[in-house]
C-alpha positions as CSV (number, residue, x, y, z in Angstrom):
1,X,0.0,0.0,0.0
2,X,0.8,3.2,-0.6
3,X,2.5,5.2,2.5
4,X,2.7,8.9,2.4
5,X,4.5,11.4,4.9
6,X,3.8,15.1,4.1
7,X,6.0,17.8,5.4
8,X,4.5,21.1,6.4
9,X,5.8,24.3,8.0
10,X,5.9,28.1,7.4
11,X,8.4,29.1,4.6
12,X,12.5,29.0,5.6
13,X,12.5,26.1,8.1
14,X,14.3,24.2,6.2
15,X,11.3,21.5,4.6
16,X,13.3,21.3,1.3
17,X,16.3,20.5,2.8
18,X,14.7,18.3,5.0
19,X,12.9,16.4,1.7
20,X,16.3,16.2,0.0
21,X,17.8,14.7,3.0
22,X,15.1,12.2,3.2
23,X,14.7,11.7,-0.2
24,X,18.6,10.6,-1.1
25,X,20.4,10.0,1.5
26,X,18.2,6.9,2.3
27,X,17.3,5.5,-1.1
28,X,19.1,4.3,-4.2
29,X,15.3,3.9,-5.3
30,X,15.2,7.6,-6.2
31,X,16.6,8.6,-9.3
32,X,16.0,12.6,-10.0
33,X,14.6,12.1,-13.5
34,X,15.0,15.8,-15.0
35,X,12.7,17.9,-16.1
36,X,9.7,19.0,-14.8
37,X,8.6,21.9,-12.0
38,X,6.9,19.7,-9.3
39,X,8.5,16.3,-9.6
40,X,10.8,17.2,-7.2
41,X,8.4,17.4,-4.6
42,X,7.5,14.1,-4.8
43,X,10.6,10.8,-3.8
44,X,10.2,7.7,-2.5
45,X,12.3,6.5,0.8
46,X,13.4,3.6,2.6
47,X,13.5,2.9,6.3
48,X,13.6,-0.1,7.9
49,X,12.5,-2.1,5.6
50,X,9.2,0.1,5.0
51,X,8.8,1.9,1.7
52,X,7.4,5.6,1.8
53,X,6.3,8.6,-0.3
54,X,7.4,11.7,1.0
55,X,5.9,14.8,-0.3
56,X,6.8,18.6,0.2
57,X,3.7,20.3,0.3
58,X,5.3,23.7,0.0
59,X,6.6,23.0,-3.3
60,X,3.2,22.0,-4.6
61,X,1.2,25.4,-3.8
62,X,1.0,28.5,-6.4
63,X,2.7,31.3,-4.3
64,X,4.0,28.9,-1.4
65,X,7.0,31.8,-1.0
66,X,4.8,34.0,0.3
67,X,4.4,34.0,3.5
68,X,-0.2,33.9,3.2
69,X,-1.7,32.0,5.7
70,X,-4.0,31.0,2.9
71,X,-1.3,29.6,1.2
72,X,-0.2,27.5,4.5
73,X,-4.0,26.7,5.0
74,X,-3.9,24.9,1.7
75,X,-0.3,23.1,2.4
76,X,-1.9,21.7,5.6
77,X,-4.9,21.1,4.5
78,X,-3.5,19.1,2.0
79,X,-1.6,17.0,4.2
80,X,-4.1,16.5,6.6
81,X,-6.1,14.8,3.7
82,X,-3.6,12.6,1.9
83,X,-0.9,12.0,4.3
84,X,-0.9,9.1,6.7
85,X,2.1,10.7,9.0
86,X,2.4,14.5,9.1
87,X,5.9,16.1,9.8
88,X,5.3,19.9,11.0
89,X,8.8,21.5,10.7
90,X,9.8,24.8,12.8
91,X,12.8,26.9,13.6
92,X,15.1,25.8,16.8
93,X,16.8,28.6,15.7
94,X,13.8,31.5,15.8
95,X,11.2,29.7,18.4
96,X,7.5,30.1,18.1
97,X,6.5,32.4,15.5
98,X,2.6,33.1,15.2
99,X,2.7,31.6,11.8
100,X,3.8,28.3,13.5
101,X,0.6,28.7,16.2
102,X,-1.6,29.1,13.4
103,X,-0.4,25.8,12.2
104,X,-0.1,24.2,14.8
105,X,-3.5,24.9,15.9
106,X,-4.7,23.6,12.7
107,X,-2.8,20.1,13.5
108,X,-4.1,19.8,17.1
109,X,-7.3,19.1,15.4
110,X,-6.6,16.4,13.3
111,X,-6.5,12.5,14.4
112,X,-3.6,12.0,11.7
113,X,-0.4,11.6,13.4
114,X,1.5,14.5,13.8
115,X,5.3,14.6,14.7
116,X,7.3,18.1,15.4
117,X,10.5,18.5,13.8
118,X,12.7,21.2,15.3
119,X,15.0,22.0,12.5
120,X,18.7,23.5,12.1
121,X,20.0,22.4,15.4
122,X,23.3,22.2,13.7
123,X,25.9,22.2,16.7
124,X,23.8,19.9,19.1
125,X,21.9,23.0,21.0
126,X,18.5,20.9,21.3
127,X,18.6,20.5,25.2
128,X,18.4,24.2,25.3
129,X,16.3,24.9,22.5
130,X,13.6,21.9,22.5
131,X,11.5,22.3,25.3
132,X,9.9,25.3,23.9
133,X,8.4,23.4,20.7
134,X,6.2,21.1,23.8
135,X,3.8,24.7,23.9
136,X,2.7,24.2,20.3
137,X,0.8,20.8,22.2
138,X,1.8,18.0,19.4
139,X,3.9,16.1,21.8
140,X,7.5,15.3,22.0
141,X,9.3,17.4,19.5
142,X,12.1,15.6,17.4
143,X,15.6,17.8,17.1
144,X,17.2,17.4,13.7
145,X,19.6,18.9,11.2
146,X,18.0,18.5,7.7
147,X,21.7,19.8,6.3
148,X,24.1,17.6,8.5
149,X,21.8,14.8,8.8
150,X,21.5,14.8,12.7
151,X,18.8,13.3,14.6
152,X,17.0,12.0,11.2
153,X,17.9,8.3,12.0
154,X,15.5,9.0,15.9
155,X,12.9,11.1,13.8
156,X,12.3,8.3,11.2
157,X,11.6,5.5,13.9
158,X,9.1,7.3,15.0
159,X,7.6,8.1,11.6
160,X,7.8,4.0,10.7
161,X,6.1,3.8,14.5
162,X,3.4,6.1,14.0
163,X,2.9,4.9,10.5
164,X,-0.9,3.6,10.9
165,X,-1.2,-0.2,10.1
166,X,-2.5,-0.6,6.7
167,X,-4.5,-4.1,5.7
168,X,-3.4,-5.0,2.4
169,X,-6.8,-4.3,0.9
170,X,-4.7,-5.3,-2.7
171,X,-6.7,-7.9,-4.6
172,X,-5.4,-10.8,-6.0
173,X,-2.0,-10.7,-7.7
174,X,-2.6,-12.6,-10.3
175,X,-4.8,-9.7,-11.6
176,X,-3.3,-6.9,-13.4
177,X,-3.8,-3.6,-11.6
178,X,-4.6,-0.6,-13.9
179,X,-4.6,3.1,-12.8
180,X,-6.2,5.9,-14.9
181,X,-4.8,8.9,-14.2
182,X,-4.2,12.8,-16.1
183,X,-4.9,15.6,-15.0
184,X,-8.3,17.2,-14.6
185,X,-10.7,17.3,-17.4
186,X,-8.6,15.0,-19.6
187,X,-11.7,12.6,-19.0
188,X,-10.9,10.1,-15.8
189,X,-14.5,10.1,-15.0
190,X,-16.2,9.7,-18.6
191,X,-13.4,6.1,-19.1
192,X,-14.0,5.1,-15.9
193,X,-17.7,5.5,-16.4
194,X,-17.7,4.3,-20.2
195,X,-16.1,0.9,-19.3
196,X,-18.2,0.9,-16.1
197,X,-21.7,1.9,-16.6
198,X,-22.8,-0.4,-18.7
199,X,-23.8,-3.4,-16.5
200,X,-23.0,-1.7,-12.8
201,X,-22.9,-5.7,-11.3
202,X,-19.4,-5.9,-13.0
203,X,-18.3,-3.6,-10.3
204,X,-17.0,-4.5,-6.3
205,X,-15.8,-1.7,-4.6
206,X,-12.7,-2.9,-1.9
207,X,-12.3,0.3,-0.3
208,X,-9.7,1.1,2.4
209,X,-10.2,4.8,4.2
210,X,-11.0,7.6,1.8
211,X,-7.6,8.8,0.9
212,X,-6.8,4.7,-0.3
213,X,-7.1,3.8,-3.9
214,X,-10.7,2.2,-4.6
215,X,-10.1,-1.1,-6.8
216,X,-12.8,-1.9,-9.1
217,X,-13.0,-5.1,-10.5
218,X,-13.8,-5.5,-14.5
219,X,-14.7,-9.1,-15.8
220,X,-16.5,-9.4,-18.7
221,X,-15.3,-9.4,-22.6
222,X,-12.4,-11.7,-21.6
223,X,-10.8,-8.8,-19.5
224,X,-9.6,-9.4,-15.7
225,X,-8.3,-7.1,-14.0
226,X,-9.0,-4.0,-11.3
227,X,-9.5,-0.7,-11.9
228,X,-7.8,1.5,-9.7
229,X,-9.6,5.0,-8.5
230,X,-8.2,7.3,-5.6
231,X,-11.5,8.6,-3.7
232,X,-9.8,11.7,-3.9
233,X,-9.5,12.1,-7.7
234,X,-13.6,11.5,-7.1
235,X,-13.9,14.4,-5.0
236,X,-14.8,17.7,-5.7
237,X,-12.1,20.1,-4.0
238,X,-13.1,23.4,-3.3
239,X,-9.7,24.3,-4.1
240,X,-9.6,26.2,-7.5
241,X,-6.8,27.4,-8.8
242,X,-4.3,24.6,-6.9
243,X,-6.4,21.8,-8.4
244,X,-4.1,21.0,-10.7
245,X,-1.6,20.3,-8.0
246,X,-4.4,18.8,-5.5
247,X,-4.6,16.0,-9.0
248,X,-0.7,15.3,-9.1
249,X,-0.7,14.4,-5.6
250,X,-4.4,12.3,-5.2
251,X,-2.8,10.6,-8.4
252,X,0.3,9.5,-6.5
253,X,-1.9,6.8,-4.4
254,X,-3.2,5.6,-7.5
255,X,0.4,5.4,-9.4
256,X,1.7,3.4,-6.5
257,X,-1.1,1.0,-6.1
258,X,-1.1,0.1,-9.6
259,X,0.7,-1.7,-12.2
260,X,0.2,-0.4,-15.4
261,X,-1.4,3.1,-16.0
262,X,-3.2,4.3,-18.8
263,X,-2.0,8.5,-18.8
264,X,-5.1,10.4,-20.5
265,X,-4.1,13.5,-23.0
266,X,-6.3,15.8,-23.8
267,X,-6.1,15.9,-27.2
268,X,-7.8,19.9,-28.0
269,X,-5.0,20.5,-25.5
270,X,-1.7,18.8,-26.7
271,X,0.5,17.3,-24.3
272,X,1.5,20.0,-21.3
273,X,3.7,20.4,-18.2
274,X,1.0,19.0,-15.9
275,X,1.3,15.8,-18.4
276,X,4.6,15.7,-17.8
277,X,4.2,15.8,-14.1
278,X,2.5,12.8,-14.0
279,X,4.6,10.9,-16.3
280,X,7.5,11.8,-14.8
281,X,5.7,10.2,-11.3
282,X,4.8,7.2,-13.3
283,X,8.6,6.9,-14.6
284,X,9.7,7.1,-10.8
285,X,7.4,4.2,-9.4
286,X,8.6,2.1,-11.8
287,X,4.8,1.4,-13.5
288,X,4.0,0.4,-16.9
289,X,2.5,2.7,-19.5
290,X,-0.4,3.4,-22.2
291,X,-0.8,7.0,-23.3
292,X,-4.6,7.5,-24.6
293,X,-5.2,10.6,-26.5
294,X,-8.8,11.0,-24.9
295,X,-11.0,13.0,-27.0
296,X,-9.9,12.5,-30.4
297,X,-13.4,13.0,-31.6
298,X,-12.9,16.8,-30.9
299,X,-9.6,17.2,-32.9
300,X,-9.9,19.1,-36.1
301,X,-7.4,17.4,-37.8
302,X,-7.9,13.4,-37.8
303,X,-5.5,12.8,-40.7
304,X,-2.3,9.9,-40.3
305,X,-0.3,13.2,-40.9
306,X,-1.9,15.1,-37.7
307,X,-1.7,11.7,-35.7
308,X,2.2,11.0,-36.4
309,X,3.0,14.7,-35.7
310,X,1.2,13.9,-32.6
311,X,3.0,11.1,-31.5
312,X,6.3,12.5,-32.0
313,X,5.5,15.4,-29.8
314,X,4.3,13.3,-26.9
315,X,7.7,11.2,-27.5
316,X,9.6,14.1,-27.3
317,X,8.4,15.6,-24.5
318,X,8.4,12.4,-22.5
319,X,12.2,11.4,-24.2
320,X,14.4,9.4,-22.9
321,X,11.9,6.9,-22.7
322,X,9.6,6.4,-26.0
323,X,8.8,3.1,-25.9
324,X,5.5,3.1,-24.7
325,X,2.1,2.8,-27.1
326,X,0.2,5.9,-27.7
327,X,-3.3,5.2,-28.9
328,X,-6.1,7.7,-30.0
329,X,-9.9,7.4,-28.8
330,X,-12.6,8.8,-26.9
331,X,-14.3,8.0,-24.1
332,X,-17.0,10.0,-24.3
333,X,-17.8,7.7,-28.1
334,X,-16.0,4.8,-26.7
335,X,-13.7,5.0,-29.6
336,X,-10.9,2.3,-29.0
337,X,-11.4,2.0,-25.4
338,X,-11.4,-1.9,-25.4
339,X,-7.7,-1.6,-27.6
340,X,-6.3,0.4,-24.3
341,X,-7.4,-2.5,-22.3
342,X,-6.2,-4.8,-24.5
343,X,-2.9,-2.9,-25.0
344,X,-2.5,-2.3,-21.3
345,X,-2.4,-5.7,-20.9
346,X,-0.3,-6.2,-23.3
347,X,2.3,-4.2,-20.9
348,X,1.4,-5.9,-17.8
349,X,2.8,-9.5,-19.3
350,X,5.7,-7.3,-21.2
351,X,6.3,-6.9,-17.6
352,X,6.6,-10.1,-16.5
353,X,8.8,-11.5,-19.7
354,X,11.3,-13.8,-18.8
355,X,14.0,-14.4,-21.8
356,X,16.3,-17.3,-21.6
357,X,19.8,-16.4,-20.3
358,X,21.4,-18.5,-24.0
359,X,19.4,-16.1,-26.0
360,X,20.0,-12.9,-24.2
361,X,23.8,-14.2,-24.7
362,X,23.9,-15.3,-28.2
363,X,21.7,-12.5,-29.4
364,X,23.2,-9.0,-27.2
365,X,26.8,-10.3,-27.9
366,X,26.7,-9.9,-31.3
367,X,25.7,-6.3,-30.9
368,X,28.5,-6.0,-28.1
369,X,30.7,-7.4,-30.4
370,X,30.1,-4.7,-32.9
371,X,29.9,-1.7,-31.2
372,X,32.1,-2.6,-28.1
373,X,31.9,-0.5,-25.1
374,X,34.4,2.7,-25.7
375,X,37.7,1.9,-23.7
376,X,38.5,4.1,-20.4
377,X,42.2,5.4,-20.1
378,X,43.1,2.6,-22.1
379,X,41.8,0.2,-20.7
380,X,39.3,-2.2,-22.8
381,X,36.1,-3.1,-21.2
382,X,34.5,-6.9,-21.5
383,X,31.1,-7.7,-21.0
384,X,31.2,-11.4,-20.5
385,X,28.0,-12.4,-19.4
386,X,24.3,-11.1,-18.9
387,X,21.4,-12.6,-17.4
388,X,18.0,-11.7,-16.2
389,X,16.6,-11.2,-12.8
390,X,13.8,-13.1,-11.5
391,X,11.1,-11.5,-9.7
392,X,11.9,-8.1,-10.3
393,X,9.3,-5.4,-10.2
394,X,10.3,-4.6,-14.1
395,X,12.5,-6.7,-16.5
396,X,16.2,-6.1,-15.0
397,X,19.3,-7.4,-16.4
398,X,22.6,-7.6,-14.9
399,X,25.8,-7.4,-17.0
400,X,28.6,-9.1,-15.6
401,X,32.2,-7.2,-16.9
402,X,35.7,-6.7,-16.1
403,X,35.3,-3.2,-15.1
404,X,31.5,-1.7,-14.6
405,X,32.1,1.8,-13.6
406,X,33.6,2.7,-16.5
407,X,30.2,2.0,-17.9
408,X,28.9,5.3,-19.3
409,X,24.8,6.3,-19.9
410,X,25.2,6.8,-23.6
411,X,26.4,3.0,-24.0
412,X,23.6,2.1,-21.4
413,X,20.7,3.3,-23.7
414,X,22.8,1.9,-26.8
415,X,22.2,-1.6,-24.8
416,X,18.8,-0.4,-23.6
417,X,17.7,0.6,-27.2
418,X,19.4,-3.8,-28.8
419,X,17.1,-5.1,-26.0
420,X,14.3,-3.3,-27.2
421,X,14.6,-4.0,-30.4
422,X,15.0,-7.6,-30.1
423,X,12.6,-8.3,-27.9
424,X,8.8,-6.2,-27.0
425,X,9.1,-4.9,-24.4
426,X,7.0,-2.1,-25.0
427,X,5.2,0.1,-22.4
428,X,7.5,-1.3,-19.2
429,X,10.7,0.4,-18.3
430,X,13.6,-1.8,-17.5
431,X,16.9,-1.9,-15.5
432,X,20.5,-2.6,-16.3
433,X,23.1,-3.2,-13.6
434,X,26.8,-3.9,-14.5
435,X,28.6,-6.2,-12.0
436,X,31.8,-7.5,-11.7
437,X,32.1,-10.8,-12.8
């Protein structure tokens, strides 16, 4: 299940830092995929053994500089919806600012679990400075250094303690998990109700709380699988000009919970930085995709010309990785819906390919053999061996050479690009790791 931890405060206590530190220090699972504005908001952490989302709230509100207590309204209130732990950072250095009561008097009313970070204690001062953060009534305040790294080991403990138990309300594994996401008005609701409505009895509901993603199961056409809905992305916010951001984050639950996830684009819009948001959370988590160009019975221009201009600019603006299928349709007409479901399925086993170490050999040698990796201060570099791991979240194949660090990223895609094209893999991102033989 998806577990989220949302950090809140006024501005300049030192949340970013704190996210960064969280975010990298912990985790070889976060890779900072460039590009977009808000992605960086958004990591994934490890702690004892427990997997987490972490979430800067500040970096997800229009105007979040500004110190507007509207603006901090909507960062809490945000958290206080979607977040199962809730990290309220102040100053050690400043105290109690009014800004901080008004928070925390916002917090004291919540049943989530709240924890108080007292930031920037960075020369060990905390006895001194701690016991003032106990007036702000959250409980035992946690002293940290978000820039040295001090007390975070103490502070996350108690986040993996106060994290609430979740029951696995997953369905079945065996049953592909597919999460329609995009951002708003790209037409969740009108797919989810097109493939739904028609026979309502096709439907369960397994529901956790609200903020848990809603799986619906679909059996009937020869498809099986589960639909997966936040309750959030349901709900009307009252939130207007933030929705877009409000979307990002309610899509995050459903990303996580999923395994393949069909990314609606508006097509009398064209593909925009809000798309990219999402991708770029998608390419994170690891998840298979299908891009649906929803509303392609609206597009002035149907022609094959209009369609492969299209296509190239979604590519583009999702580049490095292309290999994903893009297919046009409507939901509103039903236009092609049942080809996403049989396309997205089509990923899901894409992800679960297994090619036999021989082949891999005979076949990606020969290519190796050809273009050889470039030699490093002289020194030549032999891939001797590759094989496949089993059970991996994504296809992920490990190269066994003389010397793997001299491996550079150009002659990883060159590798990445031969496996592509030798075998379809298409929709599912995969992983290469060099090892030492």
């Amino acid at each position: 299940m998806g577990r989220l931890v949302a950090i809140v405060g006024r501005p300049n206590v030192g949340k970013s830092t704190l996210f960064n530190r969280l975010t990298q220090t912990r985790a070889a699972i976060v890779d900072d995929t460039s590009g977009t504005t808000r992605d960086r908001q958004y990591g994934l952490m490890e702690w004892n053994g427990l997997e987490m989302s972490v979430v800067d709230t500040g970096g997800w509100v229009v105007n979040s500089e500004d110190i507007f207590e509207e603006e901090i309204n909507k960062q809490v209130a945000l958290a206080i919806e979607e977040a199962d732990v809730i990290l309220f950072v102040v100053d050690s250095k400043n105290g109690i600012t009014d800004l901080d009561d008004h928070v925390a008097d916002i917090l004291r009313r919540t049943s989530k679990p709240v924890i108080v970070v007292a930031n920037k204690d960075d020369n060990n001062e905390s006895v001194y400075t701690e016991a003032q953060f106990f007036a702000l009534g959250l409980g035992q305040p946690y002293s940290i250094s978000a820039i040295n790294g001090t007390g975070t080991g103490d502070l996350l403990d108690e986040v993996v303690r106060r994290m609430p138990e979740k029951a696995d309300d997953r369905p079945d594994d065996d049953i592909p998990r597919f999460a329609i996401v995009g951002r708003p008005n790209a037409g969740k609701s009108s797919l989810i109700n097109a493939l739904m409505e028609q026979d309502r009895n096709i439907v369960t509901d397994i529901a956790g709380t609200t903020r848990d993603s809603i799986y619906s199961r679909y059996n009937k056409f020869g498809f099986d699988f589960y639909l997966v809905d936040t309750a959030g992305i349901r709900k009307k916010n009252k939130v207007n000009e933030d929705i877009e951001y409000y979307s990002v984050l309610r899509s995050i639950r459903a990303i996580e919970n999923s395994d393949v996830c069909i990314l609606l684009i508006d097509a009398t819009r064209g593909i925009e930085a809000q798309d990219v948001n999402i991708f770029s959370i998608i390419q994170k988590a690891r998840k298979g995709l299908v891009v649906l160009v929803n509303k392609w019975d609206l597009a002035e221009h149907k022609s094959q010309r209009s369609i492969d201009t299209f296509e190239s600019a979604i590519r583009s603006r999702l580049a490095p990785f292309t290999d994903f299928p893009i297919i046009f349709g409507s939901a509103l007409t039903k236009q092609r819906i049942y080809k996403v479901l049989e396309t997205a399925i089509d990923v899901y086993k894409n992800q679960k390919v297994i090619i036999p170490t021989s082949q891999l050999n005979n076949i990606l040698q020969a290519d190796i053999t050809a273009f050889p990796p470039p030699a490093v201060k002289g020194k030549f570099i032999k891939i001797k061996y590759i094989t496949m791991l089993k059970g991996a979240r994504v296809p992920t194949f490990i190269f066994f050479c003389n010397l793997p660090q001299w491996i550079r990223d150009p002659y990883k895609r060159f590798l990445e690009n031969k496996i592509r094209e030798h075998w379809n893999l298409s929709g599912t991102q995969i992983n290469l790791y060099f090892r030492e033989k």
